[in-house]
One Martini backbone bead per residue (centre of mass of N, CA, C, O) as a GRO file, in nm:
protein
  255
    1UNK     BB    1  12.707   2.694 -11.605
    2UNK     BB    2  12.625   2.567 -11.851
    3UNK     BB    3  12.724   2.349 -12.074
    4UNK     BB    4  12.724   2.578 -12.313
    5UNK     BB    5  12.919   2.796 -12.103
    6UNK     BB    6  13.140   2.536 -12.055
    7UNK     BB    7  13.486   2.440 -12.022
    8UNK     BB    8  13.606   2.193 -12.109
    9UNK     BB    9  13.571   1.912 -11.944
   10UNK     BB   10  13.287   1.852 -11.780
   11UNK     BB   11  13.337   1.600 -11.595
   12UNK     BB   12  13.665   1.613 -11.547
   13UNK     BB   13  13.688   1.959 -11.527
   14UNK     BB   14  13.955   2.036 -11.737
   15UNK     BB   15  14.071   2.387 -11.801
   16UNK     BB   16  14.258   2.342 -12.097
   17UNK     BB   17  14.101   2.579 -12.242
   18UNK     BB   18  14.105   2.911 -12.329
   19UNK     BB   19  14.377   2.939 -12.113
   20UNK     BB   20  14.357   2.774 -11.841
   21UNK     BB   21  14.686   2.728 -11.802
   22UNK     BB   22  14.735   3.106 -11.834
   23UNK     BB   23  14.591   3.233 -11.591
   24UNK     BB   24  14.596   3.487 -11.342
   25UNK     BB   25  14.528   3.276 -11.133
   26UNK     BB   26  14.742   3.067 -11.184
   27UNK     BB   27  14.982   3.246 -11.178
   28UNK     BB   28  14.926   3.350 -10.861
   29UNK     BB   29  14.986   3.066 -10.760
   30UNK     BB   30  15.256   3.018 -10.846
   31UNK     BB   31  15.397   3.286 -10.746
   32UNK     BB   32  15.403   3.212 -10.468
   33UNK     BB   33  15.621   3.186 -10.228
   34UNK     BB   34  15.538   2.918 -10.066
   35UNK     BB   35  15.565   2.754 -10.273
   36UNK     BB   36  15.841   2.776 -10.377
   37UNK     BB   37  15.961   2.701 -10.153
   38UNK     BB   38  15.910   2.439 -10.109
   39UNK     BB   39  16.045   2.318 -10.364
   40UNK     BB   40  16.311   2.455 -10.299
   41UNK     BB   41  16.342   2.219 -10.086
   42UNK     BB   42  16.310   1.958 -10.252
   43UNK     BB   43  16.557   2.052 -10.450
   44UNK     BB   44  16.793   2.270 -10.395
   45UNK     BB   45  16.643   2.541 -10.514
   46UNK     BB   46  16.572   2.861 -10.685
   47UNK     BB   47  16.580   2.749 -10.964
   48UNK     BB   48  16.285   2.720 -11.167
   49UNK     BB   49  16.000   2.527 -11.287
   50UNK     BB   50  15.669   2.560 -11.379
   51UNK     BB   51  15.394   2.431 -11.437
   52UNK     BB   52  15.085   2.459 -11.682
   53UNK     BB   53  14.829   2.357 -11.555
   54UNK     BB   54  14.557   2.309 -11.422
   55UNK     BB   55  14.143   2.352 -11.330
   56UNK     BB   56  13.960   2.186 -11.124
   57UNK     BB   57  13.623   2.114 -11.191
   58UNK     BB   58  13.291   2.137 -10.969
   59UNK     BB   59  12.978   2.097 -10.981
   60UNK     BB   60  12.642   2.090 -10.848
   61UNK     BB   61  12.492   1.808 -10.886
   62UNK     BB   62  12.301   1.792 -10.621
   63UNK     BB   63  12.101   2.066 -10.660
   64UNK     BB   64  11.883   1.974 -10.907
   65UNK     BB   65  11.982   2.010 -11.210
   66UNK     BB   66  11.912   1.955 -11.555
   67UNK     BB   67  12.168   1.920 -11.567
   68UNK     BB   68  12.470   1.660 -11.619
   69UNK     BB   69  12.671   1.784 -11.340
   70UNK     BB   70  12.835   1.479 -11.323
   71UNK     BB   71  13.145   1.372 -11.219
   72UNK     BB   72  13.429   1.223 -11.376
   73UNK     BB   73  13.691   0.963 -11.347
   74UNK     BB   74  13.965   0.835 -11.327
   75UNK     BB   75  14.133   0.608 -11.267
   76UNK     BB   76  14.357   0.492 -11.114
   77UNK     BB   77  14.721   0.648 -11.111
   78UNK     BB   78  15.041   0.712 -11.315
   79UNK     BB   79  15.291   1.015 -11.370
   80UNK     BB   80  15.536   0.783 -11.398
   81UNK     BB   81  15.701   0.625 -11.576
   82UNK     BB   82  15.876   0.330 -11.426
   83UNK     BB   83  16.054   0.255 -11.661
   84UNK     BB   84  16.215   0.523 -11.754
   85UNK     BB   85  16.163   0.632 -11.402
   86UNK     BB   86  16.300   0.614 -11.171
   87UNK     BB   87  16.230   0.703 -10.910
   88UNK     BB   88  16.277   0.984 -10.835
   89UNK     BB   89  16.139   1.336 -10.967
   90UNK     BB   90  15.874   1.414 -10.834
   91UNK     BB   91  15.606   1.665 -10.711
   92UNK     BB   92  15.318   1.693 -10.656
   93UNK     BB   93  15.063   1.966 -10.687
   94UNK     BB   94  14.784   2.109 -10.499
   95UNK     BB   95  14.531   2.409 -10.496
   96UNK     BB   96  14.284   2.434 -10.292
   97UNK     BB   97  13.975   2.682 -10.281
   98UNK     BB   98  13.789   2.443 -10.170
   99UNK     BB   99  13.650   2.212  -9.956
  100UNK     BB  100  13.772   1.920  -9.879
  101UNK     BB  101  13.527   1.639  -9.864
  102UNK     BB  102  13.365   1.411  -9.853
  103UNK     BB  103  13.139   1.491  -9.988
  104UNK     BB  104  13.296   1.601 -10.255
  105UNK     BB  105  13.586   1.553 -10.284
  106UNK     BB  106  13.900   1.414 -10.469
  107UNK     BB  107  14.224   1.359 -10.415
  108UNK     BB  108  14.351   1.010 -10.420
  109UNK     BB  109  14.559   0.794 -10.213
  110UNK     BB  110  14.833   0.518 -10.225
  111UNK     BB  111  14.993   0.413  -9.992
  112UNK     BB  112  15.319   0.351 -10.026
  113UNK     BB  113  15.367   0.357 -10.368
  114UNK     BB  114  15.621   0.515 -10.368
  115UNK     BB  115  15.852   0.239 -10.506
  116UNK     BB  116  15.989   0.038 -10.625
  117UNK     BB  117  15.799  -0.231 -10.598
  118UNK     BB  118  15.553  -0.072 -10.766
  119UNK     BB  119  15.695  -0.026 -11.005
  120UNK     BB  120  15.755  -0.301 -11.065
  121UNK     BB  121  15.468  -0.402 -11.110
  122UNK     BB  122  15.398  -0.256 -11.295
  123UNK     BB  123  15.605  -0.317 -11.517
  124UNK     BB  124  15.489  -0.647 -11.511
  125UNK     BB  125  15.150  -0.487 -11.567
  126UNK     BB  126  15.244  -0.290 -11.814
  127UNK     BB  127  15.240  -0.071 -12.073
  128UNK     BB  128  15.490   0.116 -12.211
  129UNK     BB  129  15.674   0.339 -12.333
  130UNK     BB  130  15.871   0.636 -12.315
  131UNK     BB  131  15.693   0.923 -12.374
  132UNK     BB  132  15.467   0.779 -12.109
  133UNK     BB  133  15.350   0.851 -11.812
  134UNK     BB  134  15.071   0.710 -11.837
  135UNK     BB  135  14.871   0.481 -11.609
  136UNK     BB  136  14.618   0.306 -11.569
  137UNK     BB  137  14.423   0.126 -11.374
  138UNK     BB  138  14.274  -0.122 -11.375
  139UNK     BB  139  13.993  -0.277 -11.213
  140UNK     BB  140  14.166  -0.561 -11.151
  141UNK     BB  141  14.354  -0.419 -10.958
  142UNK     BB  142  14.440  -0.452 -10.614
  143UNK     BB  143  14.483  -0.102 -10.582
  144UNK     BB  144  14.164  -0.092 -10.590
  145UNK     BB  145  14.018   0.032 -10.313
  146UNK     BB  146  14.258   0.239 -10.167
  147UNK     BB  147  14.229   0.495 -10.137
  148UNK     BB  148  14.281   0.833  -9.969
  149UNK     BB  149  14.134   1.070  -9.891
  150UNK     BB  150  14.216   1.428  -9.906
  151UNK     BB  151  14.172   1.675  -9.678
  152UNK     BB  152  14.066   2.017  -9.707
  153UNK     BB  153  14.180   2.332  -9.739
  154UNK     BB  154  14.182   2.665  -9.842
  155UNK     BB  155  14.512   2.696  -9.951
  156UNK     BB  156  14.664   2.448  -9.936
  157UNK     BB  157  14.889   2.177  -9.974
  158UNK     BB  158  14.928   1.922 -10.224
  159UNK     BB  159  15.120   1.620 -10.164
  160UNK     BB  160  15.333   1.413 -10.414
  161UNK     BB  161  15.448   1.154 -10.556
  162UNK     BB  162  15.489   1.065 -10.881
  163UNK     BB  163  15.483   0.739 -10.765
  164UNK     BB  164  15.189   0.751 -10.723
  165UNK     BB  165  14.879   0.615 -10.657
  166UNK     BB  166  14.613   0.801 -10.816
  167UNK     BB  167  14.300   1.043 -10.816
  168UNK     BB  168  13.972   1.032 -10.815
  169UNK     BB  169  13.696   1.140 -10.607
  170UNK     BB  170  13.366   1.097 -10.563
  171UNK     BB  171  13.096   1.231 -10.375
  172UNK     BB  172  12.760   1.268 -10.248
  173UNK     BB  173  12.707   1.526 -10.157
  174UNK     BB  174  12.510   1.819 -10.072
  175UNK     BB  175  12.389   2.071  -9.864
  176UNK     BB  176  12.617   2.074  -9.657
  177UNK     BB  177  12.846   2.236  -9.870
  178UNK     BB  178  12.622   2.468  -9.910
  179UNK     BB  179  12.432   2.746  -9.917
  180UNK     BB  180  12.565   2.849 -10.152
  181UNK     BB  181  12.670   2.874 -10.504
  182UNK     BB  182  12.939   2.662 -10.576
  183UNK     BB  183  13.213   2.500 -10.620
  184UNK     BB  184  13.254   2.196 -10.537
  185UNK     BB  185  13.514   2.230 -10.701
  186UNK     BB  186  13.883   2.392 -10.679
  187UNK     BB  187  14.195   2.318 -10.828
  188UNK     BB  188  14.528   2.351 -10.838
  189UNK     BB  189  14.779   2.237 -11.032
  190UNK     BB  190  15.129   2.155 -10.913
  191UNK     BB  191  15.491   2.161 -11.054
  192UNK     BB  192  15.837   2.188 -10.939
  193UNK     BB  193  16.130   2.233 -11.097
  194UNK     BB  194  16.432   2.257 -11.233
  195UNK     BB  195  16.576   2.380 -11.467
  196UNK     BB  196  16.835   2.235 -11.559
  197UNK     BB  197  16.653   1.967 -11.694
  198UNK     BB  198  16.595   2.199 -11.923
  199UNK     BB  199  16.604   2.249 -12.242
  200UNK     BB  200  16.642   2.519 -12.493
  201UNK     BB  201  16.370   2.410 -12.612
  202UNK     BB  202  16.136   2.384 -12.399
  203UNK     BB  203  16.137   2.713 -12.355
  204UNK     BB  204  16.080   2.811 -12.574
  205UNK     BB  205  15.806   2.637 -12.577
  206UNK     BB  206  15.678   2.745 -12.303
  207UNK     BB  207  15.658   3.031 -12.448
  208UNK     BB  208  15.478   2.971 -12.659
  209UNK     BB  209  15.221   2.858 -12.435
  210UNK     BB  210  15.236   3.145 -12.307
  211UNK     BB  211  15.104   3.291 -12.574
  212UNK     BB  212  14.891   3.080 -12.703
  213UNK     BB  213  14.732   2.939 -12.428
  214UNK     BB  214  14.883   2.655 -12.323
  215UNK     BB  215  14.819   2.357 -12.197
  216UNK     BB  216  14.982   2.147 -11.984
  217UNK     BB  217  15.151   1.917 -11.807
  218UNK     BB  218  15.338   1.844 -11.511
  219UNK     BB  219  15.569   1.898 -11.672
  220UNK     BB  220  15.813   2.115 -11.671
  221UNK     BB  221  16.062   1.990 -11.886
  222UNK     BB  222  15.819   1.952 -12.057
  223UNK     BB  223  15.683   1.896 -12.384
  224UNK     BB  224  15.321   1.843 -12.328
  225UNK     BB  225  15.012   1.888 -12.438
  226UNK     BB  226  14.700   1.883 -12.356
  227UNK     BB  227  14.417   1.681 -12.470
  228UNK     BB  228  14.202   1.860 -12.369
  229UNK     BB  229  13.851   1.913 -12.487
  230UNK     BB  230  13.585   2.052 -12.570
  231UNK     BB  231  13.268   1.889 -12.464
  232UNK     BB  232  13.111   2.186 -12.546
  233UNK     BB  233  13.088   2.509 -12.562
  234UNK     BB  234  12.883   2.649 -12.786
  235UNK     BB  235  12.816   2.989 -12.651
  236UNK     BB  236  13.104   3.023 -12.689
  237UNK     BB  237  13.186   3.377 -12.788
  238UNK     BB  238  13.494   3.578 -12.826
  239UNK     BB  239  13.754   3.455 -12.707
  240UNK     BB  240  14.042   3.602 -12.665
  241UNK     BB  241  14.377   3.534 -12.619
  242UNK     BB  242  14.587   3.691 -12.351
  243UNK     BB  243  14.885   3.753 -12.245
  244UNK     BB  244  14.991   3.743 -11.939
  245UNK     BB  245  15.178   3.990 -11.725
  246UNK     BB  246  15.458   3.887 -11.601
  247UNK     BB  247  15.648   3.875 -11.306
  248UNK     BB  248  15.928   3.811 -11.272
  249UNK     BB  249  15.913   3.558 -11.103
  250UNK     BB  250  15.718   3.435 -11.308
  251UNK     BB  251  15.906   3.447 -11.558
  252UNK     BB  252  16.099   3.232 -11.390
  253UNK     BB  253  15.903   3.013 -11.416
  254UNK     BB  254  15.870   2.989 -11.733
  255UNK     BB  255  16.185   3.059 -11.891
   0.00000   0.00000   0.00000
């Protein structure tokens, strides 16, 4: 566990190099019947197909180790251009592997804000692109200091509007989080869309990212790959990257 032999970025947790949202781990979260239905149920199909971003994980940084394993987020924020997309389009989602507690900490959200009128607000107070949907807000945005942790157990799915403004927070950490040695925190990130909505270049690539072990964002209709790199891991070696051999079901959740 030392920072030395920890891939991905540190501190923000997210294991998206080395294969990491292409593990047999992944896709069998990913490939779970009852994930399935759920989206199938919000989207009225069951021809999907399934995001490929990975898993966020935090050590016990309060557990007195010499090294800096203190995780940090970004601020709060929002994975769907206001501009570009308005209205629904799709669900995010989480499926914590360890008790999300206040003393953890994980994932908040800031109610009732996937509105119309929250979208027009972002967009009347933020820069956007067409082809970036990331918007992280201000420190001194008015809804900064408005999020609600959600507690969750090991198992959970837990969703939210891809329009609602969310974030990471860290808790105050304890020994009473665990008597035994594991990750503060482990959830992976999860979101399927219809299939009609990709392009069959889209497909192509995202054949291509599960060959080569690229992890995405949570846009499963889009290919865009994580920006996020090691930040350490300098005595990670001899690694090499095998793609996972997926089940039919998990096959058709790929494209």
């Amino acid at each position: 566990w030392v920072n030395e032999r920890w891939p991905g970025n540190l501190h923000l947790g997210f294991m998206s190099t080395l294969g990491g949202g292409q593990t047999e781990a992944a896709w069998f979260l990913r490939g779970l019947p009852q994930v399935k239905k759920i989206f199938s149920t919000i989207h009225k199909t069951d021809d999907l197909l399934t995001s490929m971003d990975t898993f966020i994980t935090w050590r016990p940084w309060w557990a007195g180790i010499q090294e800096d394993w203190q995780p940090s987020v970004e601020r709060l924020h929002v994975d769907q251009n206001p501009q570009a997309k308005r209205g629904f389009h799709c669900v995010q989602g989480m499926i914590p592997l360890v008790p999300v507690t206040e003393e953890s900490g994980g994932l908040q959200v800031v109610p009732d804000t996937n509105t119309d009128e929250v979208q027009q607000y972002l967009v009347d107070n933020y820069r956007f692109t067409p082809h970036s949907d990331w918007c992280e807000l201000k420190s001194s945005d008015k809804y900064m200091g408005k999020g609600k942790l959600l507690l969750a157990s090991p198992g959970d799915l837990i969703l939210w509007d891809s329009r609602t403004i969310h974030g990471g927070l860290v808790g105050p950490g304890g020994s009473s989080i665990s008597d035994k040695p594991q990750l503060t925190r482990l959830s992976l990130t999860v979101c399927m869309v219809p299939k009609s909505r990709a392009t069959p270049k889209v497909l192509e690539r995202r054949r291509e990212a599960h060959k080569l072990g690229w992890t995405l964002t949570h846009w499963p209709d889009q290919f865009v790959k994580q920006p996020f790199v090691d930040t350490n891991g300098q005595l990670i070696t001899g690694r090499k990257y095998t793609p996972v051999q997926l089940t039919p079901d998990q096959q058709s959740l790929l494209g």
